[in-house]
C-alpha positions, 0 to 999 in steps of 0.5 A: 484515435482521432477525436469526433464529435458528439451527437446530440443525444451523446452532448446532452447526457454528457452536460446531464453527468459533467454538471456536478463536478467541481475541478479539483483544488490545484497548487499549480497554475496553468501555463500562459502559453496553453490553454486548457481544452474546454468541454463545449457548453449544450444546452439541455432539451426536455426528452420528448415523451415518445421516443422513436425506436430508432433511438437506443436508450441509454441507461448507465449505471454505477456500481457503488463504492465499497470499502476495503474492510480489514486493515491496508498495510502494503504501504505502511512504513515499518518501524522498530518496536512500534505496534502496529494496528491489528496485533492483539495485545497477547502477542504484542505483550509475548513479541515486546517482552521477550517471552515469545522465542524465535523459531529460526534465525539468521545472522546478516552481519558480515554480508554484503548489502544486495547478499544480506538483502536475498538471504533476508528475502529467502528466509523470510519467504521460506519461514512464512511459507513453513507457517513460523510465527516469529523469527529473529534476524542479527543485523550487527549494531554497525559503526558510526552514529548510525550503525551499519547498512544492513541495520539502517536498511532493513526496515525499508527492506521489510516495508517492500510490498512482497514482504510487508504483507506477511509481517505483523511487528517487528521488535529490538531482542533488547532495549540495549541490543539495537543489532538484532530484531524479533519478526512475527509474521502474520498466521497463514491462513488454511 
């Protein structure tokens, strides 16, 4: 779209909105050989009281800003035995303890990566779906400092944005057994 130029009407309530703004604080210089396009400076007349009907009048309004309420997980990074905000202390104190039993498991160890991963999205998809509060998924400790892959990847794996929604803790069965997590997955709503 080739650009045009403002009208007289369109510059002044341009330079009326533009007058505020201050430039965002950047870490970047601007480049020597380029130099930025610059908004052309009008000056602003006094509207004259009578306004001609050829004239439209220009109303513009913005709606105000309204804050999300309730808590934004889609991006919150997942890590093991962590409370997360919004659990209440009934079920984090069940979840952490032991006292809340798994209704389902699956056992990923001895899978592929890209396997362990549509087994674990399936059975997560299905087990919130079927309304299931927690439900425990045996990744296998691993060898090596680290332990295995399926270990190392499933927090990255529950912090997906198809996943991470339905999921409100995640905890280790044991303070011993870092090869098997407890998911309580958020209550769907009827």
């Amino acid at each position: 779209m080739a650009r045009r130029e403002l009208g007289q009407d369109e510059a002044a309530l341009w330079s009326a909105f533009a007058r505020d703004i201050q430039p965002l604080k950047s870490k970047r210089r601007p480049s020597r050989g380029r130099s930025a396009d610059k908004v052309p400076v009008v000056p602003t007349q006094p509207v004259p009281e009578s306004v001609s009907p050829a004239t439209p009048n220009i109303v513009v309004r913005i709606a105000p800003v309204r804050r999300r309420t309730g808590i934004a997980v889609s991006g919150a990074q997942i890590e093991i035995g962590t409370r997360l905000p919004g659990l209440d202390d009934t079920s984090w104190k069940a979840l952490s303890s032991g006292k809340m039993r798994p209704q389902r498991k699956i056992d990923l160890h001895g899978h592929f990566t890209q396997d362990a991963f549509e087994r674990l999205h399936d059975f997560l998809l299905r087990s919130s779906a079927q309304g299931l509060r927690c439900v425990e998924v045996v990744t296998g400790v691993g060898s090596g400092r680290d332990g295995g892959v399926i270990r190392r990847e499933l927090p990255h794996w529950l912090a997906r944005g198809d996943l991470r929604p339905m999921i409100l803790a995640v905890v280790h069965t044991h303070a011993r057994n870092h090869g098997a997590v407890r998911i309580l997955l958020r209550a769907r709503r009827k």
